[in-house]
Structure formats: C-alpha cells, structure tokens
DOTI-807860 format. One record per residue: x, z, y of N, C-alpha, C in turn; residue number from 1; chain; residue in three letters. Coordinates in Angstrom, 3 decimals. Atoms other than C-alpha are relative to their C-alpha. Example, Ala and Ser with C-alpha at 12.3 -4.5 7.8 and 13.67 -1.06 7.14 Angstrom:
DOTI-807860
+----------+----------+----------+----------+----------+----------+----------+----------+----------+-----+--------+--------+
|     n_px |     n_pz |     n_py |    ca_px |    ca_pz |    ca_py |     c_px |     c_pz |     c_py | num | chaine | residu |
+----------+----------+----------+----------+----------+----------+----------+----------+----------+-----+--------+--------+
|    0.890 |    0.000 |   -1.190 |   12.300 |    7.800 |   -4.500 |    0.900 |    0.000 |    1.200 |   1 |      A |    ALA |
|   -0.820 |   -0.060 |   -1.190 |   13.670 |    7.140 |   -1.060 |   -0.770 |    0.730 |    1.090 |   2 |      A |    SER |
+----------+----------+----------+----------+----------+----------+----------+----------+----------+-----+--------+--------+
END
This chain:
DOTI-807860
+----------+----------+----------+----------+----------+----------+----------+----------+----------+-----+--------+--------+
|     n_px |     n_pz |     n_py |    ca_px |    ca_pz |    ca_py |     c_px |     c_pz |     c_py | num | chaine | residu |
+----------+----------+----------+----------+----------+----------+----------+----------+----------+-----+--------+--------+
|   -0.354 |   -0.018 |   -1.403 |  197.341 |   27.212 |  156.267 |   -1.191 |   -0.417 |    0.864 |   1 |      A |    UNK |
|    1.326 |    0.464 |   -0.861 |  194.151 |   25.307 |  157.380 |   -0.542 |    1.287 |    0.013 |   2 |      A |    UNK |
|    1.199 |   -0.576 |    0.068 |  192.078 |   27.893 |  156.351 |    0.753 |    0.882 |    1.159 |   3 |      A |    UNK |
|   -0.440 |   -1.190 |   -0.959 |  194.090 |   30.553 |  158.458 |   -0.291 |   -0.364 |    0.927 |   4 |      A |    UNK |
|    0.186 |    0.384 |   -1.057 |  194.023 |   28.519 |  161.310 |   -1.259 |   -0.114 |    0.747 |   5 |      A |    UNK |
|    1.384 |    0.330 |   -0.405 |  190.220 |   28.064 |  161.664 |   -0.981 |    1.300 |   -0.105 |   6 |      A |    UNK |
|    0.108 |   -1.040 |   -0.092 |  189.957 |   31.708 |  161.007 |    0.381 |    0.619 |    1.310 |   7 |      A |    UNK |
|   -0.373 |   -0.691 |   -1.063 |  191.824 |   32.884 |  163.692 |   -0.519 |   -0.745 |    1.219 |   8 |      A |    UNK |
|    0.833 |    0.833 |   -0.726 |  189.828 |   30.166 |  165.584 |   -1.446 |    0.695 |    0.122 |   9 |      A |    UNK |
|    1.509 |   -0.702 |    0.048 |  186.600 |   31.908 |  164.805 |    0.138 |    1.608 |    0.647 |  10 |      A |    UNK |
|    0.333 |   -1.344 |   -0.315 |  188.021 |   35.477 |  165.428 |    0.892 |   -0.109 |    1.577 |  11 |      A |    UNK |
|   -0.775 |   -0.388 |   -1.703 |  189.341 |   34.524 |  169.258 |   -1.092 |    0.741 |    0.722 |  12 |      A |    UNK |
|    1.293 |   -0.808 |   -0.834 |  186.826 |   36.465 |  171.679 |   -0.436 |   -1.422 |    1.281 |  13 |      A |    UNK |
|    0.077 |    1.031 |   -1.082 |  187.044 |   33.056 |  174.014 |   -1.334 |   -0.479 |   -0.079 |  14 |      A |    UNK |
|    1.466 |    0.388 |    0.364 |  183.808 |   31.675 |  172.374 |   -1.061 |    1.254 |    0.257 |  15 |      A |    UNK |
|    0.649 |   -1.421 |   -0.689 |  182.294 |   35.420 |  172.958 |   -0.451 |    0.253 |    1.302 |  16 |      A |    UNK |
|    0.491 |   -0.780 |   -1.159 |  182.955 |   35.932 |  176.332 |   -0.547 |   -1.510 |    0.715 |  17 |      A |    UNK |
|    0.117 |    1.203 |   -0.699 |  181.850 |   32.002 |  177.206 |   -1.598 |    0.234 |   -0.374 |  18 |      A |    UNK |
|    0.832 |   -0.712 |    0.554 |  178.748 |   33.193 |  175.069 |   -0.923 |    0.673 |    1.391 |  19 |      A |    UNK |
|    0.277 |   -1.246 |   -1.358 |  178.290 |   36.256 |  177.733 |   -0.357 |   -0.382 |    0.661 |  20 |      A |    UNK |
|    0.362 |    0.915 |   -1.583 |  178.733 |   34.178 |  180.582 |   -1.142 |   -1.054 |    0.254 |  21 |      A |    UNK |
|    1.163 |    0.941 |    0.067 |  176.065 |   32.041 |  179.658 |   -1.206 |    0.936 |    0.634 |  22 |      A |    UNK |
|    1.157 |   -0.361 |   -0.041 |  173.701 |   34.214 |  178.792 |   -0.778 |    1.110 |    0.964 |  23 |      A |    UNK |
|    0.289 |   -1.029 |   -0.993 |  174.308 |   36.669 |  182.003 |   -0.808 |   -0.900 |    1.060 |  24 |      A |    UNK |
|    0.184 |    0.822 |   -1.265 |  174.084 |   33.579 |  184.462 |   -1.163 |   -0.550 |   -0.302 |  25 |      A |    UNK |
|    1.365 |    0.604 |   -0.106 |  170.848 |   32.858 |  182.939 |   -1.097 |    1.114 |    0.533 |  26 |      A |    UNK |
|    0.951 |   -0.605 |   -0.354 |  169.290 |   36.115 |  183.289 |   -0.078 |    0.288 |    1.641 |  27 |      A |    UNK |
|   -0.189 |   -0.263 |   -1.668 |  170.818 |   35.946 |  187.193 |   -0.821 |   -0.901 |    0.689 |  28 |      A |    UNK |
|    0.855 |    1.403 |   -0.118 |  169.643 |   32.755 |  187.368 |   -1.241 |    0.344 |    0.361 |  29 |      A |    UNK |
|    1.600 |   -0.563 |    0.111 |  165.853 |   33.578 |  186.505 |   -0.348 |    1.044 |    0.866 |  30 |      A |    UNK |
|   -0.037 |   -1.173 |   -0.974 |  166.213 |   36.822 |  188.337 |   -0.008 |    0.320 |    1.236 |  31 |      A |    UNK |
|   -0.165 |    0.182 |   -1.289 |  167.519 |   36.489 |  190.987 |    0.480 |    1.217 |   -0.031 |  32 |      A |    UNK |
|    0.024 |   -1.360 |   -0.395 |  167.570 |   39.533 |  193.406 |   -1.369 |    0.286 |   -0.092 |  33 |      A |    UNK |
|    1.141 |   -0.813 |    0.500 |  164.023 |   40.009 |  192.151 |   -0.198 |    1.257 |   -0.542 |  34 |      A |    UNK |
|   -0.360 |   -1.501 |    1.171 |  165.002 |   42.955 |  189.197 |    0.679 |    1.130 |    0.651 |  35 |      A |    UNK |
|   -0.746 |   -1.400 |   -0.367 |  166.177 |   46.384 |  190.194 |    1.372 |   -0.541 |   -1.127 |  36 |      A |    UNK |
|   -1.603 |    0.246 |    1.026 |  169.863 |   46.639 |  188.421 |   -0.515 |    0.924 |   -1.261 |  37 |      A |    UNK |
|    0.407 |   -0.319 |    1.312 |  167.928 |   48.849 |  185.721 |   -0.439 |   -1.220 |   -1.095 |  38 |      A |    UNK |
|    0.999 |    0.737 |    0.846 |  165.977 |   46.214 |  184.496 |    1.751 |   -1.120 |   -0.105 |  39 |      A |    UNK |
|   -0.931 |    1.323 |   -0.043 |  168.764 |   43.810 |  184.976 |    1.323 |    0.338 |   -1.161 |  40 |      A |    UNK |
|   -1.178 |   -0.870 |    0.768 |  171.387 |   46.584 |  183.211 |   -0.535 |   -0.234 |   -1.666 |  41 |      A |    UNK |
|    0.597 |   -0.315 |    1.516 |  169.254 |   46.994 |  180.020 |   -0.724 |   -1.455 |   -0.706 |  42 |      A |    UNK |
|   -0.071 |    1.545 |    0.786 |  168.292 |   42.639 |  179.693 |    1.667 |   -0.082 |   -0.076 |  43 |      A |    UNK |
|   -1.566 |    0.262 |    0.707 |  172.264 |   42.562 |  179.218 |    0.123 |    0.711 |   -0.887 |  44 |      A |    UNK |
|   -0.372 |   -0.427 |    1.605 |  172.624 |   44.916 |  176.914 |   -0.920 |   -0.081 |   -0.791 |  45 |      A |    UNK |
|    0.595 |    0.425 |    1.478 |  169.967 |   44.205 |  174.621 |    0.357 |   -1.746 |   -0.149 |  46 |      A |    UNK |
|   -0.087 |    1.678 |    0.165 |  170.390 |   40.177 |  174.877 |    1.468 |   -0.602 |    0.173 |  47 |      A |    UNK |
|   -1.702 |    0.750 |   -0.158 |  174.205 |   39.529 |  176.189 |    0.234 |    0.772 |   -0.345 |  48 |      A |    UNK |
|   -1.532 |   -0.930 |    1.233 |  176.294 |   42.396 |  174.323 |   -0.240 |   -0.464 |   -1.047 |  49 |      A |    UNK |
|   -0.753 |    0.769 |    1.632 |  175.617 |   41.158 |  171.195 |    0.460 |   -1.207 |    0.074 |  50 |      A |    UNK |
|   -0.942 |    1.288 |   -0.322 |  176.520 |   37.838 |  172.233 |    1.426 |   -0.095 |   -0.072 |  51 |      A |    UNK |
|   -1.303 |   -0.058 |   -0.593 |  179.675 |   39.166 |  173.564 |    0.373 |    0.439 |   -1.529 |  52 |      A |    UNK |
|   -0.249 |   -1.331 |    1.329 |  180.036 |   41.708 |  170.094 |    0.126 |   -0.812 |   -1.382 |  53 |      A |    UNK |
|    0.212 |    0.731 |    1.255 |  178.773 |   39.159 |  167.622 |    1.227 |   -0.117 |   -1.015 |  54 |      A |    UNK |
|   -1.062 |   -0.244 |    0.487 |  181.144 |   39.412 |  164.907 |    1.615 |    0.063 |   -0.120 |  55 |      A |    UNK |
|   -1.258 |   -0.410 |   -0.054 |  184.184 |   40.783 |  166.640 |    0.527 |    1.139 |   -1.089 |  56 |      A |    UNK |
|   -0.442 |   -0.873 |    0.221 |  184.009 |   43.954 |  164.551 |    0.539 |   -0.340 |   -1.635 |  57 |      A |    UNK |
|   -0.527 |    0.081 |    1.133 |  185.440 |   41.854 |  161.609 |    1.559 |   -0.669 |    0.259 |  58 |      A |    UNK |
|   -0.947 |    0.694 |   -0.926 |  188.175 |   40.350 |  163.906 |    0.523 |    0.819 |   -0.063 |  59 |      A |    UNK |
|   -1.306 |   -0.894 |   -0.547 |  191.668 |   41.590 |  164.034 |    0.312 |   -0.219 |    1.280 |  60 |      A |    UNK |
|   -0.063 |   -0.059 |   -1.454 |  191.633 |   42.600 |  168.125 |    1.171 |    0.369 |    0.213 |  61 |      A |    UNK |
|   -1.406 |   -0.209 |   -0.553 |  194.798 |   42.981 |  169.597 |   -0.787 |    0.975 |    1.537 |  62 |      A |    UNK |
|   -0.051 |   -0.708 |   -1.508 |  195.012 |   45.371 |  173.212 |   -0.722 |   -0.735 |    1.409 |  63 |      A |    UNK |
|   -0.272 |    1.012 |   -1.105 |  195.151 |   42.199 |  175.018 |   -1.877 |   -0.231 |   -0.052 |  64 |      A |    UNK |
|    0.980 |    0.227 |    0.468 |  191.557 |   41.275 |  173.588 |   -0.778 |    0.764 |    0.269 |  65 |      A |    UNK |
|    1.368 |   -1.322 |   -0.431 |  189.922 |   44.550 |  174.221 |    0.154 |   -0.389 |    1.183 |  66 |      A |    UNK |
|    0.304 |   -0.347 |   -1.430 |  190.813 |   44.618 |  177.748 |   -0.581 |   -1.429 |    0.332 |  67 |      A |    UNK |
|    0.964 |    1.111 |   -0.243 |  189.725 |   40.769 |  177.967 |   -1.396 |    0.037 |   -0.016 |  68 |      A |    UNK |
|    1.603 |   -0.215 |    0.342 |  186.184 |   41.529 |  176.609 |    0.102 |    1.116 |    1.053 |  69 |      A |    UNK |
|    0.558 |   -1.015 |   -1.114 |  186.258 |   44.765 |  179.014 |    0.270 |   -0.357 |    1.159 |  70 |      A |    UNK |
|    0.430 |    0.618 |   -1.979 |  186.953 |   42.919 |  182.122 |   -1.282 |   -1.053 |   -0.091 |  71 |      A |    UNK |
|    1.369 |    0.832 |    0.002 |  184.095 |   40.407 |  181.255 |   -0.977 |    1.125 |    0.392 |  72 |      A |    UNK |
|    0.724 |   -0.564 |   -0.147 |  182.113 |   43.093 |  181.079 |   -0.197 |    1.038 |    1.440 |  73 |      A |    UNK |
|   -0.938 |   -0.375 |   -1.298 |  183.985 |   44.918 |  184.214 |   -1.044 |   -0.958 |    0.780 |  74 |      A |    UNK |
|    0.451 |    1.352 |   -0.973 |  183.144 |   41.273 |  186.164 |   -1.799 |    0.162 |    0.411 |  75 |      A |    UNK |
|    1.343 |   -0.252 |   -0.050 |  179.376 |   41.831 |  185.352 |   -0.568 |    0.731 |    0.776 |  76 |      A |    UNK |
|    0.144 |   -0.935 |   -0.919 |  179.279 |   45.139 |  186.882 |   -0.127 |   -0.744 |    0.954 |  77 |      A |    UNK |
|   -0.072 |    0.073 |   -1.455 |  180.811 |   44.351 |  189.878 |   -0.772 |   -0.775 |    0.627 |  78 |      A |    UNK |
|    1.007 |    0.911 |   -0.860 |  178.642 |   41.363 |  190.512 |   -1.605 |    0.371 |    0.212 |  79 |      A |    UNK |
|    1.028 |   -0.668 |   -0.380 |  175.963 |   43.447 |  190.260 |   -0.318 |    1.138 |    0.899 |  80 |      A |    UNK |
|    0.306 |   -1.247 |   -0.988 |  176.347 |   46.722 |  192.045 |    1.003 |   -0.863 |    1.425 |  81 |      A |    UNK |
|   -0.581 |    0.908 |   -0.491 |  178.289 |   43.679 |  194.336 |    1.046 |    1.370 |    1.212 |  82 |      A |    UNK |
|   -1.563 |   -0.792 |   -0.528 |  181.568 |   46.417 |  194.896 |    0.982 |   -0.519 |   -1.069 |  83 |      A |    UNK |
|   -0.758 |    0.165 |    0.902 |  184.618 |   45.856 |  193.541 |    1.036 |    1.402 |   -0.143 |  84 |      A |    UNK |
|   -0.891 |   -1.204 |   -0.080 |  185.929 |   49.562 |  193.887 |   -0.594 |    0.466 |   -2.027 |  85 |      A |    UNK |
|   -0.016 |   -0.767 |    1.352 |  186.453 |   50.399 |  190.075 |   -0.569 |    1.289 |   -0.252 |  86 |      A |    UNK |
|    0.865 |   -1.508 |    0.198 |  185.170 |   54.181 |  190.482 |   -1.278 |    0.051 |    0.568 |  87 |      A |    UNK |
|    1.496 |   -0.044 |    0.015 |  181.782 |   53.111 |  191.761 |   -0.275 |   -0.561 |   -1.309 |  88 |      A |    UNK |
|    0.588 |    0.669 |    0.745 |  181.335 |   50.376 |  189.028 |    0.122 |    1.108 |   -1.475 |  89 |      A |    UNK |
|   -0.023 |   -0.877 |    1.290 |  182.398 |   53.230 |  185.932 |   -0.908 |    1.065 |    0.574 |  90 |      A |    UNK |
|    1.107 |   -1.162 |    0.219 |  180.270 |   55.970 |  187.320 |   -1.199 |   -1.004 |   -0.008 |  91 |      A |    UNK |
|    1.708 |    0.645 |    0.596 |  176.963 |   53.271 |  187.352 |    0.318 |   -0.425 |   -1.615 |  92 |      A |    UNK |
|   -0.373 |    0.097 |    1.756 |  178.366 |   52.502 |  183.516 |   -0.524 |    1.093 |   -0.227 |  93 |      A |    UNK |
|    0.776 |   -0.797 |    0.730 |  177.824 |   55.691 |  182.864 |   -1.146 |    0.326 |    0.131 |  94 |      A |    UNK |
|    0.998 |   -0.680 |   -0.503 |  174.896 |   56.521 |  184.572 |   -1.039 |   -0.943 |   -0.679 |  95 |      A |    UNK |
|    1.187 |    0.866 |    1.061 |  173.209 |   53.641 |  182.625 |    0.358 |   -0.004 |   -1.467 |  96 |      A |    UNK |
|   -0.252 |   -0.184 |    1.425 |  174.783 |   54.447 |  179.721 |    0.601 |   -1.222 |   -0.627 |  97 |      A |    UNK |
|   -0.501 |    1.766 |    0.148 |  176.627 |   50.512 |  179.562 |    1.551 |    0.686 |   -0.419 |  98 |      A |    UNK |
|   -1.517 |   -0.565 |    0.589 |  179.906 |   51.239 |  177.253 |    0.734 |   -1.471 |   -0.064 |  99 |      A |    UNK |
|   -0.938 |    0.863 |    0.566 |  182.637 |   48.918 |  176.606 |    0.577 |   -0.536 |   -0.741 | 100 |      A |    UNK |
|   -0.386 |    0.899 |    1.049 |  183.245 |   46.364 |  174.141 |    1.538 |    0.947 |   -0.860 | 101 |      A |    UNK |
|   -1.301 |   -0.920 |    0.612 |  186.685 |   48.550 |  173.515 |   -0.638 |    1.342 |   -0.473 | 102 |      A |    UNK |
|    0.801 |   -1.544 |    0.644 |  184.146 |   51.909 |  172.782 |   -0.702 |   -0.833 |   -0.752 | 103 |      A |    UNK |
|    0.630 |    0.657 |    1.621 |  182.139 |   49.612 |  170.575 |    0.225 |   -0.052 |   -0.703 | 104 |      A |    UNK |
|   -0.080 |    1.307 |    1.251 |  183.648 |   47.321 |  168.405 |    1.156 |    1.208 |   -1.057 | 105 |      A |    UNK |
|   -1.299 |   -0.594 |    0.461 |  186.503 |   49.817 |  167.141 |   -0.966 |    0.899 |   -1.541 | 106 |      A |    UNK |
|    0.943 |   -1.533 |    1.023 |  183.489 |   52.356 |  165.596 |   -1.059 |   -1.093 |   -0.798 | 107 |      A |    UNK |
|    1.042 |    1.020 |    1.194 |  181.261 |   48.927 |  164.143 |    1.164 |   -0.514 |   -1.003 | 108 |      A |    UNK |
|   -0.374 |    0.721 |    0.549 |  184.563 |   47.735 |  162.678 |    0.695 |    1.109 |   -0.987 | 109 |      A |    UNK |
|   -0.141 |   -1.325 |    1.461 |  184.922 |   51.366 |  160.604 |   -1.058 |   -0.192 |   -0.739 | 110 |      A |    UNK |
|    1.153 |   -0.203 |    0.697 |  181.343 |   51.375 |  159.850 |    0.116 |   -1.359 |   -1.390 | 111 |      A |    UNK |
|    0.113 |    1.121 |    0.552 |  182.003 |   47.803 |  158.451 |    0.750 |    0.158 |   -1.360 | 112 |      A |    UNK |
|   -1.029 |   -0.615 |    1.090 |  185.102 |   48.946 |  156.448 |   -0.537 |    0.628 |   -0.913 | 113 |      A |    UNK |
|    0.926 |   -1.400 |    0.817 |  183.156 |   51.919 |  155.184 |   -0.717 |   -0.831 |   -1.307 | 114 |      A |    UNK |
|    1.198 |    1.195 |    1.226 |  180.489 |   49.486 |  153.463 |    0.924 |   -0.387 |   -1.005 | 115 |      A |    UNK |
|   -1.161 |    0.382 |    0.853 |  183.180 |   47.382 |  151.999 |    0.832 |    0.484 |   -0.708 | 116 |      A |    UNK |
|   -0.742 |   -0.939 |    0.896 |  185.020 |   50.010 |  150.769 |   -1.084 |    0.640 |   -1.530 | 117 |      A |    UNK |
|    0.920 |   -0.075 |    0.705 |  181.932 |   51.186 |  149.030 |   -0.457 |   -1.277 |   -0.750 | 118 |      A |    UNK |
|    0.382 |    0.746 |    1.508 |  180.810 |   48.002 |  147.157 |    1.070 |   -0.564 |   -0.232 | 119 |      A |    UNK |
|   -0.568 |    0.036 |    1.059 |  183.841 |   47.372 |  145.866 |    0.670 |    1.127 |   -1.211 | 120 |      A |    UNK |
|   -0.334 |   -0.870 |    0.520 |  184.083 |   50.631 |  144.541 |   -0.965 |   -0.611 |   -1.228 | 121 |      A |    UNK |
|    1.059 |   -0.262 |    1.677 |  180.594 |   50.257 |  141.965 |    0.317 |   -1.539 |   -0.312 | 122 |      A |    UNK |
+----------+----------+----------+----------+----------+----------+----------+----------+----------+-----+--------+--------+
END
C-alpha cells in the first residue's frame, strides 16, 4: 500500500507544472520584454517542456491531467502574446510549432511501451 501511494505521488503532474512555472518565470524574469516571443517560444520548449514532460509518459494520465498540463501551457501563451482570446493564442502555437503536453505525452508513452514490449520479449 505504501509503495502505491508514493507512486501515485510521483506520477501527479502537480510537481511538473510547479517545475514549469519555475523555470518559465525565470526565463521572464531574465528576459524581460528584451526577447522577441521567438526567442522566448523556443527557450521554453527546449528548457521548460521537458520539465513539464519529465516522466509523465510513464504516468497513468487521466483527461483531467491532460487538460491541467494544457492549460499551464495555455497560461504561458497567453502571457506572452498578452491576449487571452483562445484563437489568437492556438494559431501562434501553431505558427511556432509549440504542441501540447496532450499531443505529446500520449505518442512518448507508446514509444515507451513499444521498448518494453520488446525487451521482454528476448
């Protein structure tokens, strides 16, 4: 029973998106309004998504969980392109190519399977 408990402790996303929030408000921090939102788009996703990602894709996610991690990521946007109209902040997603923890983690946590399935096959 312990052990379960300290499992499902490790696979909450709460430590993830506290993670995120760190490591966004540092690069805002430092930044400022110095950085274009390119430069600012592409230090989050190489340095805070894995933060946020770090081994969710072995985590059993519930609905509730995706959309938690995708409003963190949601929140980010908006404080950057500083709108909160949802159909500006998804067309600059795409236009920088910034996907969502719910288009991620679903296709790292097959790839993961995949492996595993394979060495316990040989």
């Amino acid at each position: 029973m312990w052990c379960f408990t300290v499992y499902m402790a490790l696979c909450s996303p709460d430590h993830a998106k506290r993670s995120f929030y760190r490591s966004v408000n540092s690069i805002f921090g430092k930044l400022g309004g110095t950085a274009s939102e390119e430069v600012i788009v592409h230090l989050v996703h190489s340095k805070c998504l894995p933060a946020l990602l770090y081994g969710l894709k072995v985590c059993p996610l519930t609905k509730t969980d995706y959309r938690s991690l995708d409003f963190v990521v949601m929140r980010f946007l908006i404080k950057l392109f500083c709108t909160s109209n949802s159909v500006i902040v998804n067309e600059c997603r795409m236009y920088f190519n910034f996907r969502l923890p719910s288009e991620i983690v679903p296709t790292r946590s097959v790839k993961v399977m995949l492996k595993l399935s394979n060495v316990e096959e040989v």
